[in-house]
C-alpha positions as CSV (number, residue, x, y, z in Angstrom):
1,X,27.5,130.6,22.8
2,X,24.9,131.3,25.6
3,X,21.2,133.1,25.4
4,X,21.5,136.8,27.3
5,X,18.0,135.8,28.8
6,X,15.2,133.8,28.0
7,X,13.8,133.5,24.5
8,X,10.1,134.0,25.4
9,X,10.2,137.6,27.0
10,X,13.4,139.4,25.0
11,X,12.7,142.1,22.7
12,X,15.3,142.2,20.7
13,X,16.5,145.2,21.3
14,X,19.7,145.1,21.0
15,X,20.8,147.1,24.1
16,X,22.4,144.8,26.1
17,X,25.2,144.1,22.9
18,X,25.5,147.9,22.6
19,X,27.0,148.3,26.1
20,X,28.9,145.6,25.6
21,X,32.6,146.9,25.7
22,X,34.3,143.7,25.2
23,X,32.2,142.4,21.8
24,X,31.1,139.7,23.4
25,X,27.1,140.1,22.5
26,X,25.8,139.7,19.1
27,X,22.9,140.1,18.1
28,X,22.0,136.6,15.8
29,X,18.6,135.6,13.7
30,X,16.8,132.6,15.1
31,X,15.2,130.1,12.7
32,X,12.1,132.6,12.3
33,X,13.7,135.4,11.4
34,X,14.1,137.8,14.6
35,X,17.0,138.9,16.1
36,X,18.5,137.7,19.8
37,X,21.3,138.3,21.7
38,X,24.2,135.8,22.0
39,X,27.1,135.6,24.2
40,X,30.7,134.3,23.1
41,X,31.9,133.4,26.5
42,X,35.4,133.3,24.9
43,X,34.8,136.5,25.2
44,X,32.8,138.3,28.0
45,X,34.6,139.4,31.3
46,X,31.4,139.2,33.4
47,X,31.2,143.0,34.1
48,X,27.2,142.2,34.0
49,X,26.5,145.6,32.3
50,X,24.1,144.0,29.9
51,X,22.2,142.5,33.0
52,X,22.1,145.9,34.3
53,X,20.8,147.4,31.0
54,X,18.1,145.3,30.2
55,X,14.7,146.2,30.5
56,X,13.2,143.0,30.5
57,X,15.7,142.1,33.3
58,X,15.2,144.9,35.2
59,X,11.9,145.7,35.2
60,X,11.9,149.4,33.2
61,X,10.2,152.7,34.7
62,X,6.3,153.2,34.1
63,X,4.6,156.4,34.4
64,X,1.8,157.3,36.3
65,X,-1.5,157.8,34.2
66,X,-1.7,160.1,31.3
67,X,-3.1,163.2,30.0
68,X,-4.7,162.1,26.9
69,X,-5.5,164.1,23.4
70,X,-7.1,163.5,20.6
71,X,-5.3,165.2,17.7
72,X,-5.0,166.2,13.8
73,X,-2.1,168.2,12.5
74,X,-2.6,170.9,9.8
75,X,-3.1,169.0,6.1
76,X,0.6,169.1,4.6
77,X,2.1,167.9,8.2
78,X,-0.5,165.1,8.2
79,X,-0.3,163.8,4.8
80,X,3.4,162.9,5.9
81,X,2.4,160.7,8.6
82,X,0.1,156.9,9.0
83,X,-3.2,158.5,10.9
84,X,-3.3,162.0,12.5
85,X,0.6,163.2,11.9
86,X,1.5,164.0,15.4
87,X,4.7,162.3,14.6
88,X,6.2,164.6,11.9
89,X,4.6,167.8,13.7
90,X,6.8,167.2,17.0
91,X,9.7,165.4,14.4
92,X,9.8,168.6,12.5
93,X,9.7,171.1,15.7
94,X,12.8,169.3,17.0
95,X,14.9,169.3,13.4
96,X,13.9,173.2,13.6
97,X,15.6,173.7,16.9
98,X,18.6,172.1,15.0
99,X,18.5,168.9,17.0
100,X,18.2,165.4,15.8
101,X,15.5,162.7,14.9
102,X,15.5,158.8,14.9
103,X,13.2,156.5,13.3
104,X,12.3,153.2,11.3
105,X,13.4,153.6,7.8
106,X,12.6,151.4,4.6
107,X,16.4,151.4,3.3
108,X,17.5,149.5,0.4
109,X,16.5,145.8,-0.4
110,X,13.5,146.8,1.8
111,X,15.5,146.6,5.1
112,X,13.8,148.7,8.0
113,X,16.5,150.1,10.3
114,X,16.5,153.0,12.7
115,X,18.2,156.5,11.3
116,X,19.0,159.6,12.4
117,X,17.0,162.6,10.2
118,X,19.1,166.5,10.7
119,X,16.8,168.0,8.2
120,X,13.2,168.3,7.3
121,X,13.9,167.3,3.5
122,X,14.7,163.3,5.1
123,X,11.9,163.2,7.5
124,X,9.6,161.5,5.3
125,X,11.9,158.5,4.9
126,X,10.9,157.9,9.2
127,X,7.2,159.1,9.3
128,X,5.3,156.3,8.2
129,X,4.4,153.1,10.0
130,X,6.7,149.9,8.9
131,X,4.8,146.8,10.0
132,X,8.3,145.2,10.8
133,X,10.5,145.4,13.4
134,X,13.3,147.6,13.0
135,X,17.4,147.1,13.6
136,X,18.6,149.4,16.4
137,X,22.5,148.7,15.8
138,X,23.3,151.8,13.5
139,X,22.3,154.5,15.8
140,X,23.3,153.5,19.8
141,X,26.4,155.6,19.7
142,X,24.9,158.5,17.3
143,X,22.0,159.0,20.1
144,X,25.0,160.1,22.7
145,X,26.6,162.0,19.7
146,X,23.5,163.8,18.6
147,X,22.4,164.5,22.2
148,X,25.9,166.4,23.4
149,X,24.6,168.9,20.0
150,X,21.5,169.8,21.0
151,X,18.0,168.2,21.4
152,X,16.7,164.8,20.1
153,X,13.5,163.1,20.1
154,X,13.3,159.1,19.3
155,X,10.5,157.5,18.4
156,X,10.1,153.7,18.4
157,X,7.8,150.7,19.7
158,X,7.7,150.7,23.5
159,X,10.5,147.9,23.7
160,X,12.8,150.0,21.5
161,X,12.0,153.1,23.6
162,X,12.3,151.5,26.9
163,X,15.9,150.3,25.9
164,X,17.1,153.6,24.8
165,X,15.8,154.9,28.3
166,X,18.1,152.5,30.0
167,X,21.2,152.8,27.5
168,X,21.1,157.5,28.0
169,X,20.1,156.8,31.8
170,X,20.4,159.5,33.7
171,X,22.0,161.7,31.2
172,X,19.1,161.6,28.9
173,X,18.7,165.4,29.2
174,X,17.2,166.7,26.4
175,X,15.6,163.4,25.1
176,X,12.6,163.2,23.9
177,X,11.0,159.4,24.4
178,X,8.5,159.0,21.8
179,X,6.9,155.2,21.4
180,X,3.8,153.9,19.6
181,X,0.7,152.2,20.5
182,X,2.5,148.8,19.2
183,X,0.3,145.9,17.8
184,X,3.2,143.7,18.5
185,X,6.1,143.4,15.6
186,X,6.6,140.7,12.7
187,X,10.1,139.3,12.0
188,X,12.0,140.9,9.8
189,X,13.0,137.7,8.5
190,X,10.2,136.4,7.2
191,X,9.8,140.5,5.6
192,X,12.7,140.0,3.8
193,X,11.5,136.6,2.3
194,X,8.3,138.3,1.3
195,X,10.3,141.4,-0.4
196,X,12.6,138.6,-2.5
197,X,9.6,136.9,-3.0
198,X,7.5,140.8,-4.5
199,X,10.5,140.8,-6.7
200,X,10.9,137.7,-8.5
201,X,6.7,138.1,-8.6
202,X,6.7,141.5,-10.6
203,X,10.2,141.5,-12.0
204,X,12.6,144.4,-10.4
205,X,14.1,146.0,-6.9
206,X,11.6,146.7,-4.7
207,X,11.7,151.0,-4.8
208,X,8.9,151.6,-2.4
209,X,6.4,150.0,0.3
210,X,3.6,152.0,2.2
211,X,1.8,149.6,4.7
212,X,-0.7,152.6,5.4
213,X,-1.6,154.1,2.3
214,X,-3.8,157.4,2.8
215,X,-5.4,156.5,-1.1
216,X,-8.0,154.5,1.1
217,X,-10.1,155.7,4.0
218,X,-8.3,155.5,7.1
219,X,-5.4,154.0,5.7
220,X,-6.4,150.8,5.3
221,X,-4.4,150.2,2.3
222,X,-0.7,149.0,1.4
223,X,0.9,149.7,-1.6
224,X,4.3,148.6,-3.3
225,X,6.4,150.0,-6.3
226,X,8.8,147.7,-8.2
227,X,10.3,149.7,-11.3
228,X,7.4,151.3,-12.9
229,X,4.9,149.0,-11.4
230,X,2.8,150.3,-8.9
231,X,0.4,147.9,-6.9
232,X,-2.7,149.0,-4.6
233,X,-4.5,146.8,-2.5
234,X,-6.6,146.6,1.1
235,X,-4.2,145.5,3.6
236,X,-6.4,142.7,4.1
237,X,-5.4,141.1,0.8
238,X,-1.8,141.4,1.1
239,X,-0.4,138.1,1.8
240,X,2.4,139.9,4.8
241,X,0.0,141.9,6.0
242,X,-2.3,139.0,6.5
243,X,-0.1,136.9,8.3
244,X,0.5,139.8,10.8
245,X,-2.8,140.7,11.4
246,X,-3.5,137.1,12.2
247,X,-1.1,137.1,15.2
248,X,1.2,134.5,12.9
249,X,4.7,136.3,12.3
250,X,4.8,138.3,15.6
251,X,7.9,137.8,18.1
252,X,7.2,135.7,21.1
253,X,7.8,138.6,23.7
254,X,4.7,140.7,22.2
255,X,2.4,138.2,23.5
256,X,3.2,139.2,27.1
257,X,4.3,142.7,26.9
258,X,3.9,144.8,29.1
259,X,3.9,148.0,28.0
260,X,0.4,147.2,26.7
261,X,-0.9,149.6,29.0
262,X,-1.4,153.7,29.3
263,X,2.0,153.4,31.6
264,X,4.5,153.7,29.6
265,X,8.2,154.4,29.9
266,X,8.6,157.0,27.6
267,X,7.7,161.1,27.6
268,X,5.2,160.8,24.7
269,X,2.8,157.6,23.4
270,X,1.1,157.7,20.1
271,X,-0.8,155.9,18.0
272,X,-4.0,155.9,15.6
273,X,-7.1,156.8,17.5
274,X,-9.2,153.9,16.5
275,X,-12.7,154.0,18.5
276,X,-12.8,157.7,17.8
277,X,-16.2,158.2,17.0
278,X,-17.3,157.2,20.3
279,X,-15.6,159.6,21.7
280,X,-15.7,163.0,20.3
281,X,-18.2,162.3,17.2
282,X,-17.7,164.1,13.7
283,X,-14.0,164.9,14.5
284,X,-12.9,161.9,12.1
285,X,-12.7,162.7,8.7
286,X,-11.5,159.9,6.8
287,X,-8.1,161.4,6.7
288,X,-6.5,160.0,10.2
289,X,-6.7,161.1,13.7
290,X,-3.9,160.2,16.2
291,X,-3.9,159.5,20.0
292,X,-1.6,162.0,22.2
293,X,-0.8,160.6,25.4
294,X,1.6,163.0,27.9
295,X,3.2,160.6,30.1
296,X,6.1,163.2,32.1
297,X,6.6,167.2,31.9
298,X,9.3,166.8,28.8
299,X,6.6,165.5,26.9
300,X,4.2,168.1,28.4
301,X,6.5,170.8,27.0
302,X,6.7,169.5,23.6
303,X,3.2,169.3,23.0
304,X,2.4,172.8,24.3
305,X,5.0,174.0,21.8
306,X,2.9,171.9,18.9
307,X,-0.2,172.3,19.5
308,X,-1.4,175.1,18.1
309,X,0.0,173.7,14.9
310,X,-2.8,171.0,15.2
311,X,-7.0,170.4,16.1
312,X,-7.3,168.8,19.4
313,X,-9.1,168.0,22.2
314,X,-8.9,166.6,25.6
315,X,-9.6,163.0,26.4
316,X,-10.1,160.6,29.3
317,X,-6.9,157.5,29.4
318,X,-9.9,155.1,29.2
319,X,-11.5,156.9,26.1
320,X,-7.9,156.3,24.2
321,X,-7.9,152.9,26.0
322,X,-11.4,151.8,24.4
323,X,-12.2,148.4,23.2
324,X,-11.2,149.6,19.4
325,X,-7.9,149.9,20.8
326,X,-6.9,146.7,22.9
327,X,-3.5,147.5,22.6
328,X,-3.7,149.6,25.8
329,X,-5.6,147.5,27.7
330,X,-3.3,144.5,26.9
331,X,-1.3,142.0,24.7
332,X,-1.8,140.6,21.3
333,X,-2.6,136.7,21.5
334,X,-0.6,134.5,19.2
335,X,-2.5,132.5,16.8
336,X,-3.9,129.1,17.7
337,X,-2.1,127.8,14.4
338,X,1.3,129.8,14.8
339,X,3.6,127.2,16.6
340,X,2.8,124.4,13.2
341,X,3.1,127.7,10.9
342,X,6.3,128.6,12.6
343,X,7.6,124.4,12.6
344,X,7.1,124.9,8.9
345,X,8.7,127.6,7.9
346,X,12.0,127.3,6.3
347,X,11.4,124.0,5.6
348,X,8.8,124.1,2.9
349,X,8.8,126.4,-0.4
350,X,8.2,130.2,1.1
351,X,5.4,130.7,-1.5
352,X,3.5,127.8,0.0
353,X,4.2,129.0,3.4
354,X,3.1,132.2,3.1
355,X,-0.6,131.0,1.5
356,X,-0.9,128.8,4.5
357,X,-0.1,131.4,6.9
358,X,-2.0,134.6,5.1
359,X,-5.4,131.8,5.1
């Protein structure tokens, strides 16, 4: 069994396996916990379609610069969604043109996996940020499916969205690309240690985890439910959270990605608009404010069609690209103590680990 391409810059997408017409790509967990491609050579034919489809490989498209917004949907529509809603406003226009929405859902046993949402009574399960990165493999073929019916907008980290660009191509005719302003993404591995690990803690299933909980200002909040336990806390005190924030558990491509940028691939970027205040003062009001930026004239449409649902003004790319948001201006930076954290885990008691690595 051989590596698609080199450890350090794959994504984990998942594309390259889906156009894979012989099986011979699958998509395998390494040692800390994300996923990677891996060829049975029993198997492949050497049609070199997963070469061809691979963004990392072959580059990707970037956009020219952006128009940029600043934006708050209407209370209800906002509620449903991590900072400003923008999300389930465009989500919920689509579903009501009958088309078809994908997202990151927390399924069962806390596994986060991208799903397809017909009607507006599932869209919450997809509208709230998941600090994990999500499984692709349910919903290739459904995308093709779902776009022959009518319209369908997918929204995913910049890696994710980039690779579903490549897998339509050029029959991605009524597609709308939405990604997200993308911190960098923690393995899901090590997630679903710290879910096991929730469960033998307080005693149950694990029936619900918010990483943003509106209950505090902003969001800064997660909160968990395991049977009829409910527990609150600053994200800076959960022990996952923690780890993530301090560049421990991210994949190894997120430190040189390069969709850290305004230029993006997709139709659509969005993302908290953290820096705000410096912008366009007194438009905050505790209650999240999201970051529009219109990369191509799809995503152009869509927002005209939406934004008289919402509050919004216009921005400059370097007001969304301020220095409260590095993320557009470039990659996260792993942490200096991340290669020993990473040696160790797996091979010490995960309760132990995850102290050391949430210090």
């Amino acid at each position: 069994m051989n590596r698609l391409t080199e450890r350090s810059r794959c994504t984990g997408c998942g594309v390259c396996g889906a156009v894979c017409g012989s099986g011979a790509i699958r998509m395998r967990p390494d040692r800390e916990g994300f996923l990677y491609p891996e060829i049975d050579s029993a198997l492949c034919i050497g049609c070199g379609k997963c070469t061809e489809v691979c963004p990392v490989l072959q580059g990707g498209a970037q956009t020219a610069a952006p128009v940029c917004y600043g934006v708050q949907a209407g209370e209800g529509t906002r509620a449903m969604g991590s900072s400003g809603g923008m999300f389930p406003l465009l989500a919920s226009h689509i579903l009501d043109q009958g088309g078809a929405v994908f997202g990151a859902a927390l399924l069962e046993g806390g596994v986060v996996r991208h799903i397809c949402v017909r009607g507006r009574e599932a869209l919450p399960q997809i509208t709230r940020t998941k600090y994990v990165q999500s499984d692709l493999s349910q919903v290739w073929e459904e995308l093709r499916l779902r776009l022959r019916e009518g319209p369908v907008l997918f929204c995913g980290t910049p890696c994710q969205t980039d690779a579903v660009r490549a897998y339509l191509g050029e029959g991605r005719s009524g597609a709308i690309l939405v990604d997200l302003i993308c911190y960098g993404v923690p393995s899901p591995g090590i997630w679903g240690r710290y879910v096991k690990y929730l469960e033998k803690t307080w005693g149950g299933p694990l029936q619900e985890f918010m990483f943003r909980d509106k209950r505090a200002a902003h969001g800064r909040a997660c909160s968990f439910r395991i049977g009829k336990k409910e527990q609150v806390r600053p994200l800076g005190q959960d022990p996952f959270c923690r780890t993530y924030f301090k560049n421990v558990n991210i994949r190894p491509a997120c430190f040189q990605c390069r969709y850290a940028t305004v230029e993006r691939s997709s139709d659509l970027t969005l993302g908290d608009f953290w820096g705000i205040d410096g912008v366009r003062p007194g438009f905050d009001d505790g209650a999240g404010c999201s970051v529009v930026l219109c990369h191509t004239p799809a995503g152009a449409r869509l927002w005209d069609r939406v934004k008289g649902e919402a509050r919004w003004f216009q921005c400059r790319p370097e007001d969304a690209a301020n220095e409260a948001q590095p993320r557009l201006n470039r990659p996260v930076q792993p942490s200096p103590r991340r290669s020993l954290l990473m040696r160790l885990y797996g091979r010490i008691p995960f309760r132990i680990w995850l102290r050391l690595a949430s210090r």
